[in-house]
C-alpha positions, 0 to 999 in steps of 0.5 A, spaced: 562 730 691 555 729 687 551 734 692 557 739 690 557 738 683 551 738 680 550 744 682 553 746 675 548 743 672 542 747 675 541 752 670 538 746 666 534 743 671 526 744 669 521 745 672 517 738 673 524 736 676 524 741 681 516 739 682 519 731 682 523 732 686 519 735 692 520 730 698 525 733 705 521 739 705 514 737 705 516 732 711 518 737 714 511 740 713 507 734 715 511 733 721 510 740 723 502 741 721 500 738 727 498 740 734 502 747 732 497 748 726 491 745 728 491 747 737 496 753 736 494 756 730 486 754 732 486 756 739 490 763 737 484 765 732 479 763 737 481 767 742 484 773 739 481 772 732 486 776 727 490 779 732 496 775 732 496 773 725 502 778 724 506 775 730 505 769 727 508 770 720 514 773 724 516 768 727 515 764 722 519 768 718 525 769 724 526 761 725 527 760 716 535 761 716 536 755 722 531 750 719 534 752 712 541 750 715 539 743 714 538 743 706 545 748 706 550 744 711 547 737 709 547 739 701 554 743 701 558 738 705 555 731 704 554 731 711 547 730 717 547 736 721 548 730 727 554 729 724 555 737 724 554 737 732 558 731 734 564 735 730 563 741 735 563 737 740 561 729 744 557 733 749 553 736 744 551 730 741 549 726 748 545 732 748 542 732 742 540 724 743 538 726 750 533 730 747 530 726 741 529 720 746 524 724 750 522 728 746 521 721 740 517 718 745 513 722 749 511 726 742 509 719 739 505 718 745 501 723 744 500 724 737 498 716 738 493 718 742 491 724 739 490 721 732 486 715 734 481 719 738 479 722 731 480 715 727 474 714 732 469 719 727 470 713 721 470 707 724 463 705 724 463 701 731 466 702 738 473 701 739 477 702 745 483 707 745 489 702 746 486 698 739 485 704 735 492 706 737 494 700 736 491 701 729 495 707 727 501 704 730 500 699 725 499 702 719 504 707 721 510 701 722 507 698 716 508 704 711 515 705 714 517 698 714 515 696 708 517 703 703 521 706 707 523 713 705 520 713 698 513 711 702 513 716 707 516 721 701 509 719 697 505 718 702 507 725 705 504 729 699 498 726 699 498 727 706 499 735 705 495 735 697 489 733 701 491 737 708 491 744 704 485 742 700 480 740 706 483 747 710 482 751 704 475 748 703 473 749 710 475 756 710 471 758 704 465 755 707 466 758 714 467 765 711 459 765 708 457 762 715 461 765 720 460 765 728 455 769 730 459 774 735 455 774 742 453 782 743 457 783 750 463 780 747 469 784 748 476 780 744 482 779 750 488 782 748 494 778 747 498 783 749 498 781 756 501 778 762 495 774 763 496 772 755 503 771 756 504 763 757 499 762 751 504 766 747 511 764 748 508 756 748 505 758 741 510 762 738 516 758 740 512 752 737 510 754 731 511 752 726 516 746 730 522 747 734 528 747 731 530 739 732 526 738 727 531 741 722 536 735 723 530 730 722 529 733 714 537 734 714 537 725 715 531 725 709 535 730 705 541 724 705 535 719 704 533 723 698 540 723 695 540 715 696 535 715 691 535 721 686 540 727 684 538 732 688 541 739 686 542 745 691 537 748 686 532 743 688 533 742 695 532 749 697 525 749 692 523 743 696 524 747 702 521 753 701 515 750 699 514 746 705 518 751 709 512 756 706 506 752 706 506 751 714 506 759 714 500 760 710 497 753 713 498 756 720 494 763 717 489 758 714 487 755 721 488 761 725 482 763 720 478 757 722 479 758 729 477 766 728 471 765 723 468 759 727 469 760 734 471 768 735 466 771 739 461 765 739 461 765 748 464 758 749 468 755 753 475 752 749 478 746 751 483 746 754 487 739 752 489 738 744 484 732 744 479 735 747 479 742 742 480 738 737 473 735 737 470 742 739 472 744 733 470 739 730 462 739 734 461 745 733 463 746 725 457 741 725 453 746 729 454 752 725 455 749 717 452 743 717 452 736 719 454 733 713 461 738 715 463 734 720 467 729 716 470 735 713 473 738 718 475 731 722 479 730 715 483 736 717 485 734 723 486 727 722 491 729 717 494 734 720 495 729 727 496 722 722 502 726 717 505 728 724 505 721 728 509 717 721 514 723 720 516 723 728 516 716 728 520 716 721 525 722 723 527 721 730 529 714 730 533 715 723 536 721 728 538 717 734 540 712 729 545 716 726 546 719 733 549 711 735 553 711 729 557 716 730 558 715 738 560 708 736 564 711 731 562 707 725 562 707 718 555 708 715 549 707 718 544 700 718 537 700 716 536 695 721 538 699 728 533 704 725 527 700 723 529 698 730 529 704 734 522 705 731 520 699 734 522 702 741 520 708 740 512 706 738 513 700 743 516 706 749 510 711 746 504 705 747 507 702 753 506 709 757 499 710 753 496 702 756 500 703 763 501 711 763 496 715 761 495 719 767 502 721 767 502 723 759 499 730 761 506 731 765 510 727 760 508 731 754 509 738 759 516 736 760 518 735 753 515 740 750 518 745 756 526 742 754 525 742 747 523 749 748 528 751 752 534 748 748 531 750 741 535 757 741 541 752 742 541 747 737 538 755 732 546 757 735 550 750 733 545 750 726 548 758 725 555 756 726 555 750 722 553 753 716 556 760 718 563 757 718 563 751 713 566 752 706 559 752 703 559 752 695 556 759 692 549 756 692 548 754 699 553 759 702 550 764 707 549 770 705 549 777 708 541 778 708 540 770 711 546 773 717 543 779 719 536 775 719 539 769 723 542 774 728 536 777 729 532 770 730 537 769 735 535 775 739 528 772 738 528 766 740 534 767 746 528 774 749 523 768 749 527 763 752 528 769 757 521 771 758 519 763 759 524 763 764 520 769 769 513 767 767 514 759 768 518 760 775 520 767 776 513 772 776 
């Protein structure tokens, strides 16, 4: 198998290849930078400035080994860890189509409807909000139609490259204009009951659940479609990607904690609606001329997330249908297809549904939460039980920290339980 064997070839592998070489990992950023970083992280230094940088950086830390388990399973054994789940068992994989189906619509939904209230900020002209996401879609179908996976793999880089550079900048101009703090201000502490729904929604959250990791497992197959990849390869992508989001999620927390901490207003409570707060009052702080800045910020962040989830999930439930039909390889046609249905399913419930894509959105979000430390379970055990090569194995270290992720992310699905319906 050439995923395996090529490992032997690793100690000649340079440096500008490992960087040629960057694609999975930077999807799987793009995809996670988005409502987690620019809301979450936001909205976190907003309301508890630093105080939650720590918890942050840990569960960024605890999640590591279940999404570093698609790079390992998917390098080691030629296989998609879609294909990992059905060997454990066909129930396993109706759940797993069951959960992208929602969550592939309803998130695109959103995120539709999210990025294209901020393309409003660069069109010179008023639009409605069916058009504008009628724009986004478009754009989004016609990269991944006509480029497929080498499209979004470059477009994903420019998205990050530019992302990284418009927060930093932000940032280093916020910390010589920082928010003047209103002299009553007392700062909440988020060690609270009070707190707790932000917490555990945030955290468990951040930097994406764990579903994402099949979608950059199914890229990494891409990827080896189209280049060599070695294991060496594989998992610097990863790291990269995987450790950007990390230090992106400090980034905007910093944004929310220079900008908004301790300023006396009110935040918005939709995704939408914060976003363009920030965007306000970054304007009213800095400078006009900074407006454009930060709506680049979260343009990006909302953009690269809505044509990855577009991309990934219908290559996931594509994969998925293959295996329940038990057929050799999977078509390209039935994946473009499944994107037609999901953005068709994401734009009908925009048009005809937008009342109900609050609820919609909740309820996805609850399930993918409450079946993320399953899917961080089945992850653990396909890595821990396969014959991986030496490379890709899992190590005594990345064990003891996947069991105490587990514990993790088990004892915040217990809390969600009593604070969501038992409290």
């Amino acid at each position: 198998m050439e995923s395996i064997s090529s490992t032997e070839h690793q100690s000649t592998y340079s440096v500008s290849q490992l960087i040629r070489s960057l694609g999975p990992g930077i999807m799987m950023a793009a995809a996670a930078v988005g409502g987690s970083h620019l809301v979450a992280s936001t909205k976190a230094g907003a309301i508890y400035g630093w105080q939650l940088a720590a918890l942050i950086l840990l569960v960024n830390f605890f999640k590591y080994p279940f999404f570093r388990a698609s790079i390992q399973y998917t390098m080691g054994t030629g296989e998609s860890l879609v294909e990992g789940y059905s060997k454990l068992g066909r129930p396993y994989l109706w759940l797993f189509v069951a959960l992208s189906v929602i969550s592939g619509i309803v998130n695109t939904a959103a995120l539709l409807l999210f990025s294209a209230s901020l393309l409003g900020y660069f069109i010179p002209f008023e639009l409605s909000n069916t058009a504008l996401c009628l724009i986004i879609l478009a754009t989004c179908l016609t990269i991944l139609f006509a480029g497929h996976y080498k499209a979004l793999d470059s477009l994903s880089k420019i998205i990050m490259a530019v992302l990284t550079i418009a927060t930093l900048t932000a940032v280093v101009i916020a910390v010589s204009n920082p928010v003047e703090v209103v002299p009553s201000f007392e700062a909440p502490s988020p060690w609270s009951i009070a707190a707790i729904g932000f917490i555990v929604v945030t955290m468990g959250w951040m930097p994406a659940p764990i579903e994402i990791s099949s979608l950059t497992s199914m890229w990494l197959k891409s990827q080896q479609r189209h280049q060599t990849v070695t294991a060496r390869s594989a998992l610097f992508d990863f790291n990269v990607g995987y450790i950007g989001t990390a230090i992106l999620a400090i980034v905007f927390l910093a944004l929310g904690t220079l900008v908004l901490h301790g300023g006396g207003v009110e935040l918005a409570k939709s995704g939408v609606g914060f976003s363009h707060q920030l965007v306000g009052l970054y304007a009213s702080t800095i400078g006009e001329w900074s407006r454009y800045l930060i709506a680049i910020v979260a343009f990006f962040c909302i953009f690269g997330s809505t044509i990855t989830v577009i991309d990934g999930y219908a290559r996931v439930i594509s994969e998925s249908q293959r295996l329940l039909r038990k057929q050799n390889e999977m078509k390209p046609k039935v994946t473009q297809s499944w994107m037609l249905v999901i953005s068709s399913a994401a734009l009908s419930i925009i048009v005809f549904w937008a009342s109900a894509l609050l609820p919609m959105l909740d309820f996805a979000m609850i399930l993918a939460f409450m079946t993320t430390p399953f899917f961080a379970l089945l992850n653990y055990i396909l890595v821990s039980k396969s014959a991986l090569p030496e490379p890709l194995a899992m190590t005594r270290k990345l064990k003891l920290l996947s069991i105490a992720g587990l514990v993790y992310l088990f004892g915040f699905l217990a809390i969600f339980v009593w604070w969501k319906w038992l409290m």
